[in-house]
N, C-alpha and C positions, 0 to 999 in steps of 0.2 A: 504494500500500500504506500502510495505517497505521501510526502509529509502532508502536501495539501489538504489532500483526502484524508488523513488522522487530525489533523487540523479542524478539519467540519468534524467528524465525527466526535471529536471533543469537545465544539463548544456547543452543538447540539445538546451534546449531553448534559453542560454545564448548567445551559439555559433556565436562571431561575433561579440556582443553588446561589448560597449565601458564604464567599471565597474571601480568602485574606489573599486570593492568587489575582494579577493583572496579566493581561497581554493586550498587544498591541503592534499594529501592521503601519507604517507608513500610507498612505494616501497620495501618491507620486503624479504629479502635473508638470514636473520638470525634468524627469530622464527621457530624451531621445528616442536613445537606443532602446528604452524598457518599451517607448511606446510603439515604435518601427516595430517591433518582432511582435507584441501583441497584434498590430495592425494586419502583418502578415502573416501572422500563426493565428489568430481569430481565437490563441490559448495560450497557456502559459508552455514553455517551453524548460527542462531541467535546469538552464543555468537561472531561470530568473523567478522558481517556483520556491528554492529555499528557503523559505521563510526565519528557519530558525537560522542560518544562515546571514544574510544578509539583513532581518529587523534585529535580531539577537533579543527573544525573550526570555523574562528571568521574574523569579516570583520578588516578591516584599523582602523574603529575608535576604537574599540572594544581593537585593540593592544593599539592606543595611549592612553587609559584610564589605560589598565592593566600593561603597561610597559613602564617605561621613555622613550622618544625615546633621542638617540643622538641628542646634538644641530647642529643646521642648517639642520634639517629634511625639505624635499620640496614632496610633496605629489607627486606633476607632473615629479618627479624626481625617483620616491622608491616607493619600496613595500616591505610591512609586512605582516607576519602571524605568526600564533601560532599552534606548532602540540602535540600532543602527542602520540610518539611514538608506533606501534606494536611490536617493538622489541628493544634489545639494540642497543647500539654503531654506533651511529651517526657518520659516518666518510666521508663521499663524500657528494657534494651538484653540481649537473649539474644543469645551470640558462640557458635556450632558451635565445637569446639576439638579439637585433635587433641595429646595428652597421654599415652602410651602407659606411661611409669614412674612417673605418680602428681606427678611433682615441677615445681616451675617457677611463674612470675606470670604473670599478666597485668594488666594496666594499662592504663585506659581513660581517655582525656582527651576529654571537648568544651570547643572553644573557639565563640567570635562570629565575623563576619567581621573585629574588631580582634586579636583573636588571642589576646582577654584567655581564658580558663579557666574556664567554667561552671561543668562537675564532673570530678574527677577521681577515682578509686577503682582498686584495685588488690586482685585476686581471687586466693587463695591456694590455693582449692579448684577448681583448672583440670580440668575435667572430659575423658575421653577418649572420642572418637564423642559428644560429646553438648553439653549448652546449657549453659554457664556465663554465669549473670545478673547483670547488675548492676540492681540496682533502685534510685532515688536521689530525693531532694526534685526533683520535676518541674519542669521549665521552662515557664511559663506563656507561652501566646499565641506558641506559636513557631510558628502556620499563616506558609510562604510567608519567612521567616526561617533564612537560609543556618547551619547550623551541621556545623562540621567535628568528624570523628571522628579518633580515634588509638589503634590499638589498639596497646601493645608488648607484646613476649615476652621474656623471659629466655632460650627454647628456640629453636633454629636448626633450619628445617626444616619444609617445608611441603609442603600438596598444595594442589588447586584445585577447588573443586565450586561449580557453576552450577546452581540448580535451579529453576527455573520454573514455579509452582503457580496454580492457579484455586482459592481461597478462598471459602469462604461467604461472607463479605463483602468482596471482592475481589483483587486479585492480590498474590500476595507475591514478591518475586524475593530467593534467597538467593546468595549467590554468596561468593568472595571467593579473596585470596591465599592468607592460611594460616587463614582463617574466613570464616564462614556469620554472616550478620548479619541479627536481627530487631527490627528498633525497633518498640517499641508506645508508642501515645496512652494517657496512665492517664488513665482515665475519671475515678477518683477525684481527680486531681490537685489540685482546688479544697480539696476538703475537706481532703487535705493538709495544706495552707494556712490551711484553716479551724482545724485540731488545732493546730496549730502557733502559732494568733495567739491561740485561744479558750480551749483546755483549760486549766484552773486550773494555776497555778504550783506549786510546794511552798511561795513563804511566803504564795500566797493561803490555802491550805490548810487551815496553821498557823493562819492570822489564824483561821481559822472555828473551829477547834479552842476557841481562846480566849476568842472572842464569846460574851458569855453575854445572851438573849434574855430581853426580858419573861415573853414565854409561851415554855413550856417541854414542849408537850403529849411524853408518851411515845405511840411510834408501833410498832405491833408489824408487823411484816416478814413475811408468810405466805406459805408455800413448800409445795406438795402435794410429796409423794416417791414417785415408782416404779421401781426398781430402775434409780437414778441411778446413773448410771458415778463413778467415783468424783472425777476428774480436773472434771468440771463438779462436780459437790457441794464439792468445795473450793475451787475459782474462787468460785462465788456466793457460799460462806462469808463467803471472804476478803472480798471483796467487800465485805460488808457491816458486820462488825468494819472496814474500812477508811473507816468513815465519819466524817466529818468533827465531824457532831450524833452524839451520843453517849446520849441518852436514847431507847432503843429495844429495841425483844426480836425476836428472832428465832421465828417458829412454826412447828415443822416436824414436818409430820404424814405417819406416812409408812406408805404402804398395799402397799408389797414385797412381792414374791415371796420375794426373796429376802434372806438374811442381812448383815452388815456394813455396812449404816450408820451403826449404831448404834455401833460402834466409834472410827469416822473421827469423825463428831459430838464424841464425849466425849473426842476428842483435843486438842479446841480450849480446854477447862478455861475460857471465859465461860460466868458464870451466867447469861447475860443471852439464851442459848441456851435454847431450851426446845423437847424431842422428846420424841413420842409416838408409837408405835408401834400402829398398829389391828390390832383384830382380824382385821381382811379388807380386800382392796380395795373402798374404795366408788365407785371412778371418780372421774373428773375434780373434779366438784361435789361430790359424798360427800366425798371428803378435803382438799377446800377450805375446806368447812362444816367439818369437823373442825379446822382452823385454826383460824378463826375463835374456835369456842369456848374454843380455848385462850388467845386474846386478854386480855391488860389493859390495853391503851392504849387511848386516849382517838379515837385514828386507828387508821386499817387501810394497810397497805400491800401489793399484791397483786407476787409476782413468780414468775414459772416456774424450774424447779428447772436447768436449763442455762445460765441467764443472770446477766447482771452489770450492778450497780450502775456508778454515777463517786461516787468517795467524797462530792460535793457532793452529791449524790443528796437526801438527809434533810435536809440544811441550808438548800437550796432550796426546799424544802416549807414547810419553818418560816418562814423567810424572808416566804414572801408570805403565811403565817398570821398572821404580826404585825402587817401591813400590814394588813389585812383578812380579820376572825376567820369573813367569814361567806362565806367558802368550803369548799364542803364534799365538794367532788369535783376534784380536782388531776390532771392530765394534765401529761404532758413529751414532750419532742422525743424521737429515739431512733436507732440507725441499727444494722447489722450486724453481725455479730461472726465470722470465719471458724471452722469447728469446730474448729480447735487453738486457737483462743483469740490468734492473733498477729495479724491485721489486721482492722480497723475498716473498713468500707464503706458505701456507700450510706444515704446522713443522711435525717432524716423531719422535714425541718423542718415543724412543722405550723399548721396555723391556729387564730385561738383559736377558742372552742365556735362549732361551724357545727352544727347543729340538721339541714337538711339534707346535710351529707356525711357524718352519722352514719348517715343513714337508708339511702344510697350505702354502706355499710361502713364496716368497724368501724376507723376511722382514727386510734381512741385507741388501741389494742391492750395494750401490756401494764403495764407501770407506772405503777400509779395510786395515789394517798392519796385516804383516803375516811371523812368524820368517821364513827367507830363507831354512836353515835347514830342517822344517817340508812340506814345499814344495816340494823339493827333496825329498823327502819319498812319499808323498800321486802323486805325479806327476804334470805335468804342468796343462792346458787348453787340452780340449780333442777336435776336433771337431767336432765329429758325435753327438755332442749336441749342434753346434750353437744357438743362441736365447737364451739358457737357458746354455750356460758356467760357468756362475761365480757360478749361482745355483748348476752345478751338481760338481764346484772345493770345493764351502764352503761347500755341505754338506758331502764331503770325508775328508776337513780338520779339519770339528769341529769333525767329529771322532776320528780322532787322536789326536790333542791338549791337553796338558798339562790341560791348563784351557783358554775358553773362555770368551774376556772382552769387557765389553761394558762401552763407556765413556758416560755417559746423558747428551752431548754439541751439536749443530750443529754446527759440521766442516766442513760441504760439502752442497755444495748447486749444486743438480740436474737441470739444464737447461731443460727447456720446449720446445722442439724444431720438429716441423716435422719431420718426422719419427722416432722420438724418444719413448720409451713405456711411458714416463714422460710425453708424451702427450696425447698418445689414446697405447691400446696393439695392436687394432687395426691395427695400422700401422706397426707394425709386428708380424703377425697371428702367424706364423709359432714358437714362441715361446712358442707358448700356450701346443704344444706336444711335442717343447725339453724339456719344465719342467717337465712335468710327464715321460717323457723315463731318466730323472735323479730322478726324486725319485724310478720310480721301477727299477733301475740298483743300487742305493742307499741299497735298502730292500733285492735285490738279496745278494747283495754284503754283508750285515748283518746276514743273514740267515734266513728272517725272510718269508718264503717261500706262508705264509698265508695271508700277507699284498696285499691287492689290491688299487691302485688309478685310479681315477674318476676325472674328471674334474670338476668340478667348477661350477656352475651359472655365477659367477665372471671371466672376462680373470686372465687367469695367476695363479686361484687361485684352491687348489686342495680338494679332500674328501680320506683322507686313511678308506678304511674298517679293519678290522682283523678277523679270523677264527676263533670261539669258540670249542673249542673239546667236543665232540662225545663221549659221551653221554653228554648234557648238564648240568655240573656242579650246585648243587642245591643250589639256592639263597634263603638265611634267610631275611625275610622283616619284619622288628621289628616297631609295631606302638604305641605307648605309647596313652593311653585313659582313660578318668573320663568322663562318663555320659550323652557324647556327641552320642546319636543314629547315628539322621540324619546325621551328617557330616561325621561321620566313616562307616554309610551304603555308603554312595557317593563315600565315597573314596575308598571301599569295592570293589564294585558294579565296579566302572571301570578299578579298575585292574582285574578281574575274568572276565570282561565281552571283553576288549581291549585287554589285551594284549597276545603278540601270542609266548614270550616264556613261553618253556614246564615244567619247571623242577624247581618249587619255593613253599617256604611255607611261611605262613604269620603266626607271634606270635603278639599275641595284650596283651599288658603290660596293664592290669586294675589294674587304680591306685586312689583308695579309691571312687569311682562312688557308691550314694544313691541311687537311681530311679531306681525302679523295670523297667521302660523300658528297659531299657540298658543289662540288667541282662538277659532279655526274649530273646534281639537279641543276646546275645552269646552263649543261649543254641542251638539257631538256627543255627549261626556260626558252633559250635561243629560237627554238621553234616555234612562239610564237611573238607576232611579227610588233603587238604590240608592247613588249619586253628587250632590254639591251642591260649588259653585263660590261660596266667601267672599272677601273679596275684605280684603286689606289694604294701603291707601292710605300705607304711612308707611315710610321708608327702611327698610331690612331689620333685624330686630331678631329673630331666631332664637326667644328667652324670651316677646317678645312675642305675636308674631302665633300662635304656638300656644296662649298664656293665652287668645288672643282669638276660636281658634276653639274649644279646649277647653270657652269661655263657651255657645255654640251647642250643641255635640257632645247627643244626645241616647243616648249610649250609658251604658250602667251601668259599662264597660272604655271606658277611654282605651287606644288605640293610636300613639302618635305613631314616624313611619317617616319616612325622606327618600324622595324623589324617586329616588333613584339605585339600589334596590333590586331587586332580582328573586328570588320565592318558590321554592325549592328543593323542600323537605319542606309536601306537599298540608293537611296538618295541623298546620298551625305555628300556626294561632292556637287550636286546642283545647291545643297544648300550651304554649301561655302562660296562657291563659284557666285550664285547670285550678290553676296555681298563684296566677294575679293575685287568685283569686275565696277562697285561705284566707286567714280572718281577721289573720293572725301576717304575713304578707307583702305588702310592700307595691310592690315591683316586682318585676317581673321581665323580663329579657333575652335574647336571642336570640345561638346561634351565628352566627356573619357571616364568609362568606370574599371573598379576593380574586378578581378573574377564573380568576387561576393558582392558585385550590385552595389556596390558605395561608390560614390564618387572618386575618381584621381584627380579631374581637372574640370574646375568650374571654373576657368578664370587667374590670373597670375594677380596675388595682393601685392603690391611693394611692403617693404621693410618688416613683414613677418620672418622671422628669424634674421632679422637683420637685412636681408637680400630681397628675398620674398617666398612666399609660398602660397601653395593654390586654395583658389577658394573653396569654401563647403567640402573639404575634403575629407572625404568616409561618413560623410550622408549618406544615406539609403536613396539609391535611384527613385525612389516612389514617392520622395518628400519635395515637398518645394523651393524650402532656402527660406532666406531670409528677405522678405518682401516678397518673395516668387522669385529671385535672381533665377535660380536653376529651370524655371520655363521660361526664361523671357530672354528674347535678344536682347543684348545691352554692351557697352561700353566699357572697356578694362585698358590696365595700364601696360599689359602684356597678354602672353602667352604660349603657351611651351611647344616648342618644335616637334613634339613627339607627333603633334598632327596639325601642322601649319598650311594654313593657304595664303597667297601675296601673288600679285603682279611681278612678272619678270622685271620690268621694268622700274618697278618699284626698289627690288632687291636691288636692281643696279646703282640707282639713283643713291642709295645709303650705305652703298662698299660691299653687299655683303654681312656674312659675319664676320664677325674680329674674330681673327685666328688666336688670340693671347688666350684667351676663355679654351683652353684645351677639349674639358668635355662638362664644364658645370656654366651657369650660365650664359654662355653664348646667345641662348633664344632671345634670356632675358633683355640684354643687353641690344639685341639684332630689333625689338618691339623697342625700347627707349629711344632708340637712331628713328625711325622710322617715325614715331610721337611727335622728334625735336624736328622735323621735315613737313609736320601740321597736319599728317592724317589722323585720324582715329581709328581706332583696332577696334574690332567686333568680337565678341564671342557668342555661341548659335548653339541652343540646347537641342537643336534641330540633325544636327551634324554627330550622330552616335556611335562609339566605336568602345571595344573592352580594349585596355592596356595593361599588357602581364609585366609593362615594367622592368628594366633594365637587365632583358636577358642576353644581352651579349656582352656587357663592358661587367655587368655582376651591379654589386653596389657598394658604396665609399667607404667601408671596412678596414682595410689594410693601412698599417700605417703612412706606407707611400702616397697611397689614393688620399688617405685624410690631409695629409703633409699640402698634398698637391691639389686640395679642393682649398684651405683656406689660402694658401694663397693666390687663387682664383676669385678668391671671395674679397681679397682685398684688392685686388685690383680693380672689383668691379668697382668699390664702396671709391678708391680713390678718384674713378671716372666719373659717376652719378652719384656721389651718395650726399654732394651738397645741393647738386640739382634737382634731385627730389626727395628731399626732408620727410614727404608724406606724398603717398597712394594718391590723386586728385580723385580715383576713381572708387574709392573708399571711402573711409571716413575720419578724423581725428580723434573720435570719441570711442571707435572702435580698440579691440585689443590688436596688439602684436604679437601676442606671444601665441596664440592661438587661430583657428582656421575654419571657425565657425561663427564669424559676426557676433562676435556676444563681445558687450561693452566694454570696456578698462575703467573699474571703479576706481582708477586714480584721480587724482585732479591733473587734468589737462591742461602740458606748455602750450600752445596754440604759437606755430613757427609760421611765417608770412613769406 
């Protein structure tokens, strides 16, 4: 029998009986991995069904052996246990309590296994039949990390209830002496961390209060109104008088049904407010425009009437207007706001201007400064795209724009609110096809006559196709090989045998291969016609022998792939080729998983591990990433060679690779040259291929190889590593040390 299975069978039995015994299961909303393999096992699976294992339970006495308890501990009073965690970041603890006259504490202690005190908190509002929460600054990285509990009572008197549930995302066991225990993983707990190290001080505040700036532009604030509740119309207000920059007007144009906001407004007695009241509702865009006109600043600043600034908000703006007056479209990071307005969630750290993940959806969303001037030029708010306005106004303004800037702060916090798409898109469908009739009036309006959009899997989120021309352009696929049969038949094998465009040759770079095998399958090769066997005589050199067959290559696309490859998706090279062949883009990269279906390559980050490393790497194929990165076409700062596509002519124009980079990054470095030349690099979760991963050269183990990887690694750092301080195509808020988008609770240098 399984633990699991002795597990019910035990607390079944329990059910009811009156225990000095506790146990207790984690409630896991935060491991990945635990939730990937339920998602695809639909069951628990051996390594993650351990219970005793991985919670580690132990009775009452068992705690007072292994952990001091507090003095004045009364058994008939409290209950202990010991878990160990499924996941990280211990942040919520709901206790069942039984409270019958209203009166009484409780008091909650976590220690370590030293005995020292985590947190402790004492709850005055003791709930009867029901959950008394203690919610607290989370405990980071407590996966598998013994932590003891102590509940006490003031009140004498107890029952026992054992309850044993199958959870949508897996088992909870409630149980207890005189409580019911639910620990939850706060998902949020980084960000936390992040508010706590990040969010301006009061005498950063002050200081900005005081800063008086060269440039001084006034920035007018525009707010549409529809019979706003009143409680959000004074948040936002507040808000916005709570700003730090102090030259600015509020626009607030307001197209109500109904009476009284007109009241609330001229309650606030700033002149610096300005309301007008229309005739009629004119919708979305009608009473945006009507802002607008009421405008006198020199900038625009767009925000929805439920939502709230950070008082740095306006001073962050200015801020990089100083720095540089010729931006003219400003973006900010942004994250959630619960509908009472008490907790902040889910952060949007975003990337700077990605051209394609704008085309993916509208990833700038709502708080934007936008110089007046250029406004006037591109036009107002249109409304034959309601639902999707601000989509189809940013993506005519960042055409036009000087230069688009993104600050990496959260100034703006999106309210969760019914009917809001912050809450479901759901609740309003009909946005889902104004945003695609502004990307293809976008593409009309570009010329770009071959571009097709497709909706989504995702609400709200989109697929551009492109046309390849006719006759299909021939693709050079270059694979560098030593003596590797099997792996290079495999990878042979299912591009000839997969994929369905027509028009490609493959040159295999043999480079010093002994074993007459190997030799026998390329006279094989030879036979057919779209196959050629170059040969490079000279110790392995990764940057070289690709310059040297790339020199050869008779293709208009350069394909450069390893050997250890196997073709997934039949159309992987239309769906490189479609983006290698726009002029604005100068590579593009392939999704790449492991055998086990986890990611190898979402994308090159800069400065993870110092160099870089790939994104979402050892996600589960079947997860989305972080914002959906792993379905969406988008915009990166590199990408690995193992399956590269580029313009011949592209390669030419930037040398090549630099032969110094022996065999570590060379790619990296061959995407930075190409960056500093003004294209952008594409990555396409479109383009599917498994990567078994460095089976010819082995992997950086050996002393020599490690000898002769860091100094690889410095030469890159001495080339770029002051030219890019930070990933543009990342975030600053993000971690380095890790490959999963998850935040760095430090406080943030922010390097310019």
């Amino acid at each position: 029998m399984s633990k699991l299975a002795n597990l019910r069978k035990v607390t079944k039995k329990l059910k009811g009986q009156k225990l000095k015994r506790m146990t207790a299961i984690i409630r896991d909303y935060g491991l990945s991995e635990f939730l990937r393999k339920v998602k695809q096992k639909m069951q628990f699976g051996d390594a993650i069904t351990d219970i005793y294992q991985h919670v580690g339970l132990i009775t009452n006495e068992s705690f007072i052996k292994d952990a001091q308890n507090p003095a004045g501990y009364h058994p008939e009073k409290s209950v202990s246990f010991m878990t160990r965690p499924l996941s990280h970041n211990i942040g919520r603890v709901d206790i069942l309590t039984q409270n019958p006259d209203g009166n009484g504490t409780l008091t909650m202690t976590i220690k370590n296994a030293k005995g020292e005190i985590l947190r402790e908190m004492t709850a005055t509002d003791v709930k009867h039949n029901g959950y008394t929460v203690f919610t607290f600054l989370p405990i980071l990285k407590a996966i598998q990390v013994p932590h003891y509990f102590t509940f006490i009572s003031d009140r004498e008197g107890c029952g026992v209830l054992v309850n044993h549930k199958k959870k949508r995302h897996g088992f909870s066991v409630e149980c207890g002496g005189c409580v019911a225990c639910k620990i939850y993983m706060q998902k949020d707990a980084q960000y936390l961390y992040w508010m706590k190290n990040n969010d301006p001080t009061p005498e950063k505040l002050q200081a900005q209060r005081t800063h008086v700036f060269a440039f001084s532009p006034k920035i007018s604030v525009l707010v549409p109104l529809y019979n706003t509740p009143e409680r959000y119309l004074r948040d936002m207000i507040e808000s916005v008088i709570a700003q730090t920059y102090t030259n600015w007007e509020l626009c607030l144009a307001d197209g109500s049904t109904q009476d009284g906001l007109e009241e609330i407004i001229s309650s606030y007695r700033d002149e610096r407010i300005v309301y007008k009241r229309l005739e009629k509702n004119e919708g979305i865009s009608g009473n945006s425009n009507e802002a607008i006109k009421m405008a006198t600043g020199e900038y625009i600043a767009l925000l929805d009437h439920d939502d709230l600034l950070m008082p740095q908000a306006l001073y962050a703006n200015v801020e990089l207007l100083n720095k540089d007056r010729d931006y003219e479209f400003i973006y900010s990071d942004e994250d959630k706001l619960t509908e009472d307005g008490e907790r902040r969630f889910d952060p949007f750290f975003k990337p700077d201007f990605s051209p394609d993940m704008l085309l993916a959806f509208n990833y700038i969303t709502h708080f934007v400064v936008i110089k007046k001037s250029l406004l006037d030029e591109v036009g107002y708010f249109r409304k034959e795209f309601n639902g999707a306005q601000d989509y189809d106004l940013f993506l005519r303004l960042t055409e036009k724009a000087k230069k688009v800037g993104h600050i990496s702060d959260i100034l703006y916090h999106w309210r969760l609110s019914l009917g809001s798409t912050a809450y479901s898109s759901d609740a309003k469908s009909y946005t889902i096809e104004a945003g695609r009739s502004a990307l293809e009036a976008a593409f009309l309006r570009r010329g770009l006559l071959g571009a097709h959009v497709a909706n989504h899997t995702l609400d709200n989120y989109y697929i551009t196709s492109y046309d390849i021309p006719q006759p299909h352009p021939l693709i050079s696929i270059i694979i560098p090989n030593k003596d590797e049969k099997k792996t290079l038949k495999k990878c042979i094998d299912s591009i000839l045998r997969k994929s369905t465009y027509d028009n490609f040759e493959i040159i295999i770079v043999e480079n010093n291969s002994t074993g007459k095998e190997i030799f026998s399958y390329y006279e094989t090769l030879k036979k057919n016609p779209k196959i050629r066997i170059v040969e490079w005589k000279h110790p392995f050199n990764y940057a070289a022998l690709n310059n040297y067959a790339a020199a050869q290559a008779k293709g208009e696309l350069l394909l450069f792939m390893n050997n250890d490859m196997s073709v997934i998706s039949g159309d992987w090279m239309e769906q490189m080729a479609m983006h290698a062949l726009r002029p604005e883009i100068g590579q593009v990269g392939a999704k790449l998983y492991y055998p086990d279906d986890t990611i190898q390559h979402g994308g090159v980050v800069l400065k993870i591990g110092r160099v870089a490393g790939h994104s979402h790497k050892h996600l589960s194929r079947y997860e989305v990433g972080s914002f959906a990165r792993m379905i969406l076409t988008h915009n990166v700062s590199a990408v690995t060679a193992a399956c590269m596509m580029m313009r011949a002519a592209v390669f030419r124009e930037v040398g090549g690779f630099d032969e110094q980079f022996v065999v570590a990054f060379n790619d990296v470095d061959l995407s930075l040259k190409v960056r500093d030349q003004g294209y952008y690099i594409v990555w396409t979760p479109f383009a599917e291929l498994y990567h078994y991963e460095s089976k010819t050269r082995g992997y950086e183990e050996t002393p020599e190889k490690i000898k002769r990887f860091e100094g690889e690694q410095e030469k890159w750092l001495a080339k770029w590593d002051k030219k890019y301080p930070y990933d543009p195509f990342y975030n600053r808020n993000l971690t380095n040390e890790l490959e999963d988008y998850s935040i760095n609770v430090e406080k943030i240098k922010h390097v310019d």
